[in-house]
Structures are given as structure tokens and as C-alpha cells.
N, C-alpha and C positions, 0 to 999 in steps of 0.2 A: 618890603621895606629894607633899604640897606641899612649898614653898620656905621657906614661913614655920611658926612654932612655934605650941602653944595656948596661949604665952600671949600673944597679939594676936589673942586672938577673941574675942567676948562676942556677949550676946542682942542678937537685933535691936530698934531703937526702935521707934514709929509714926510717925515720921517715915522711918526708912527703910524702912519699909513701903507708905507712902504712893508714895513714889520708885519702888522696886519694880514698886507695881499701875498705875504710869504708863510705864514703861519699854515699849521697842518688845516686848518677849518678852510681857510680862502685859497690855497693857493693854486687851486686846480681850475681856477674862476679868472675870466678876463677883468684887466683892470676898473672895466667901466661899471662891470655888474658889481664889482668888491667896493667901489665907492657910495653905489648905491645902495648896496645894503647897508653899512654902517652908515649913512648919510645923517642919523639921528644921534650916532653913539657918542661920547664923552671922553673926557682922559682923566682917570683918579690918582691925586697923586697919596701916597700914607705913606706916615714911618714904617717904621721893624717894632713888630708886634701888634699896630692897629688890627684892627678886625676886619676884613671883608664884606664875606656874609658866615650867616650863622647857620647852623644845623636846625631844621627844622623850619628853618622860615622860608616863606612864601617865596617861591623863584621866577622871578619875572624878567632878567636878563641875564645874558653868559658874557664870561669875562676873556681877556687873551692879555699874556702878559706881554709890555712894553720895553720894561727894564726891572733888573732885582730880581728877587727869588719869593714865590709862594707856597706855604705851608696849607695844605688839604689832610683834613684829619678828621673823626668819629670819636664822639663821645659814649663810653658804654650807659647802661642805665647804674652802672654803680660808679660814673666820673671817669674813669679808667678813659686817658686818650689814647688814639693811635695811628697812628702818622701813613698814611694813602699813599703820599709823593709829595715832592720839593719839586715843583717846575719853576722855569725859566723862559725868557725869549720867547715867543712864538707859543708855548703852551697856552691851552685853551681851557675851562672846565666851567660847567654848571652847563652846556647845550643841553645834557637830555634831559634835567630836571626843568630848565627853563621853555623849551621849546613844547614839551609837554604837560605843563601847565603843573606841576607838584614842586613838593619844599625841596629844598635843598638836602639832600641825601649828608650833604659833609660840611664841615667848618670850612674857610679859610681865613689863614692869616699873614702878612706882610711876616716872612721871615726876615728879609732886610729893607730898606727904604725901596717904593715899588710905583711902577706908572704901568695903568692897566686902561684897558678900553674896555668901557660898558659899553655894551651892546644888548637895548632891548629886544625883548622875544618877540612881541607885537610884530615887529617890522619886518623882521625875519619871517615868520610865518607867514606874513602875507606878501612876500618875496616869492617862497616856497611854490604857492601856489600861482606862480603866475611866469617862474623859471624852474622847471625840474630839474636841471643841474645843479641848481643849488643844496636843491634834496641828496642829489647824490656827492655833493663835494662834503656835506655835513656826514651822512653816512660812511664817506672815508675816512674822517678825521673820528669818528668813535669807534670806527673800526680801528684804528692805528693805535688808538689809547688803549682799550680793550687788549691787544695786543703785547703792549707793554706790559699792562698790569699782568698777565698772566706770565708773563715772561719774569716777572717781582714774584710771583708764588714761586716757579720754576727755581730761583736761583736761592730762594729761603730753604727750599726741600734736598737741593741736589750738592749745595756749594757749602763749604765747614765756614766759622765764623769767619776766619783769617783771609779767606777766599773772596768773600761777601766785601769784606774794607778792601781787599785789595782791586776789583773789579770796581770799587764807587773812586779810589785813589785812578784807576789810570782812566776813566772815564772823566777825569778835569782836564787832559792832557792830550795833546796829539803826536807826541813824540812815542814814537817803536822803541829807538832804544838808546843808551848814555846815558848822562847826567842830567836831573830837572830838577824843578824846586817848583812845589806846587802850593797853591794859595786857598785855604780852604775857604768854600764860599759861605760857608755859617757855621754855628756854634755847635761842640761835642758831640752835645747834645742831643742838638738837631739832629747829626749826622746817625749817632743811635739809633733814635728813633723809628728816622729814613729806613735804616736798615736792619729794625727788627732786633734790635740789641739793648740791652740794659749798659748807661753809662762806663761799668765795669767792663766789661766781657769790650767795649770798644778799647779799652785801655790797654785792656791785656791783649786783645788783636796788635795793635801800633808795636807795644812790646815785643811782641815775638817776630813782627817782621824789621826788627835791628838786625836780627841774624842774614838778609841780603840785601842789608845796608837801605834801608828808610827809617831817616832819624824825625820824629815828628815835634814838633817847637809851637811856638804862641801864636795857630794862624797859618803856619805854616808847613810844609813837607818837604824834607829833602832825599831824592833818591838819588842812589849810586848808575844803577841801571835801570831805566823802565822796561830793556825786555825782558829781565829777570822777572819785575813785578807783574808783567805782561802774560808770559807763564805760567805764574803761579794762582792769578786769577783762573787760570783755563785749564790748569793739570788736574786729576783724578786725586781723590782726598788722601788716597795713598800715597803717591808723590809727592802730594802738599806736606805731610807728614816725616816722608824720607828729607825733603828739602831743608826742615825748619828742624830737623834735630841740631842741636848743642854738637 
């Protein structure tokens, strides 16, 4: 049972079709097999905050984001949240809960206004067995997530606070180096969370990197150099430390 009603669904475009057949789940699949599998799926549109799906419930299809940003998160058994990932574009999540028939491992929720494809599991599965390529293009796509996420413990254990923001600030950006002005895609908060930080300790990170000029504002970021901040995400905490002295 989802969180949201029918009437925030409508047919999908070609453009988010397009999105779709590019996403990590489909994209190693020829056009004609990617229409056909989603041929049943939907397009949900929610604000910033609606709910998705819920932790614990029944997972009967997987999602892939369209447009906006999605918040995946766990609730402990004492309420205590805690924030998995912030995808975007192309991101996927609920395949292995849905594809194999259990609840949903995690919350999600519209971090900003959001257009997602449902795609039920039924159909997929009986895709599965009648194209193994599709077995293994799903296979790649939890392989690649799986990936990331260890690569999010990696950077919790190995990188100091200031390192951590700094690595999620040049990660909005494709600029190497000069002057940028970057647009943060959701609240402090959020950004916190993402990254394993109590509101404060984000504060005081922003803070301390004024010393190589990134002044952060209402939404926004301004840096003097990105391949300063470029650096500083990737130097040894000792460096980080010699860099950021007063």
C-alpha cells in the first residue's frame, strides 16, 4: 500500500522515459526491452515532505527518480532517524525489497517537490524470467548502489568533519577551479543528516572553511576557489588541519 493517493499519478512522458532508459537500473538495456518493462508504470507527482513509502510496509514496487530530490531514511525502535542518502535523477531504490517480495527496509520522503516512476515488481519479475539481461542489468544497478554506500561508511571513518562538507559542497559543482557560487539543493538540515552531522558540527564545519574563502548565505555558497575546496576534500586530516589553522 503506498503513502500517496491516485490522484498524483498520471502517464508517463518521453522525457521521463528517456530519464528512465538512462537511469543506473535500465540503462544497459535496449530501448524496446526498457519500454516494455515499465509499460504498466506510472508518474507520481508529491511536494517536499509528502511521504513515499513507509518503513515496514509491504514492497510491491520500485521507484526511480524523475525530478527533485528523495530522502531514504530508518527509524530506530526508539524514533531516532537516520538519513541512508539524498538521490536525485536517475536514482533508483526499493528493487531488492520489491523484487523479492519483503517491506520496505527504509522510509522515503519528497525532500523537494518530486516526479518518480512507479514501477511495479509483478512485471518485472515476469520480465526477469523470460529476458536474463534484465536480471543482470538490475544486478548491476545494486551492485553500483551497494558501492556507493560503502564508499558513505569509507568517507564517515577516513574524512574529519570539515572534509565530509567539503567533498558534498564540490560534489554540486563541476568546476576544478576559480570562482563558483553554489546553490544548495535542500535544507541544513537535511544536509546534516546526509552527512552524518548534528546541525551544529554542520555550522561549525561552513565556519571554518571562511579561512579559504567559502562564505555560505540563505541557499546559497560562495567560493573563492574550487580547487582549493577540491583539495581540501582529498588532503590527509593532517593537512586539513595545517590548511585551516587561523
Amino acid at each position: 500500500m503506498s503513502a500517496w493517493g491516485a490522484a498524483m499519478q498520471s502517464k508517463l512522458t518521453a522525457t521521463d522515459l528517456q530519464i528512465i532508459a538512462c537511469s543506473p537500473v535500465f540503462c544497459g538495456l535496449l530501448p524496446g526491452l526498457v519500454d516494455e518493462v515499465v509499460a504498466p508504470a506510472t508518474a507520481v507527482s508529491l511536494r517536499r515532505q509528502e511521504p513515499i513509502v513507509r518503513q515496514g510496509d509491504p514492497a510491491s514496487a520500485f521507484y526511480i527518480v524523475i525530478d527533485g530530490w528523495v530522502k531514504l531514511y530508518r527509524n530506530s525502535a526508539s524514533g531516532d532517524e537516520s538519513i541512508i542518502e539524498i538521490m536525485s535523477q536517475g536514482g533508483s531504490f526499493g528493487e531488492v525489497d520489491a523484487l523479492t517480495g519483503q517491506t520496505y527496509f527504509f522510509g522515503a520522503d519528497a525532500a523537494s517537490d518530486v516526479r518518480l516512476a512507479w514501477i511495479p515488481a509483478g512485471h518485472v519479475i515476469r520480465g526477469i524470467a523470460a529476458r536474463p539481461e534484465l536480471a543482470l542489468s538490475l544486478m548491476r544497478s545494486i551492485s553500483q548502489h551497494v558501492h556507493y554506500l560503502v564508499q558513505q561508511v569509507e568517507q564517515l571513518k577516513a574524512q574529519s568533519v570539515v572534509q565530509r562538507v567539503a567533498e558534498f559542497l564540490v560534489s554540486l559543482s563541476p568546476e576544478k577551479e576559480g570562482p563558483c557560487t553554489l546553490a544548495l539543493p535542500y535544507g541544513k538540515v537535511l544536509i546534516a543528516g546526509q552527512l552524518g552531522l548534528m546541525p551544529e558540527s554542520l555550522s561549525r564545519a561552513f565556519a571554518r572553511l571562511r579561512s579559504i574563502g567559502v562564505e555560505v548565505g540563505a541557499g546559497r555558497v560562495a567560493v573563492n576557489d574550487m580547487a582549493k575546496l577540491r583539495q581540501l576534500a582529498a588532503d590527509s586530516r593532517n593537512a586539513v588541519r595545517a590548511t585551516l589553522q587561523p
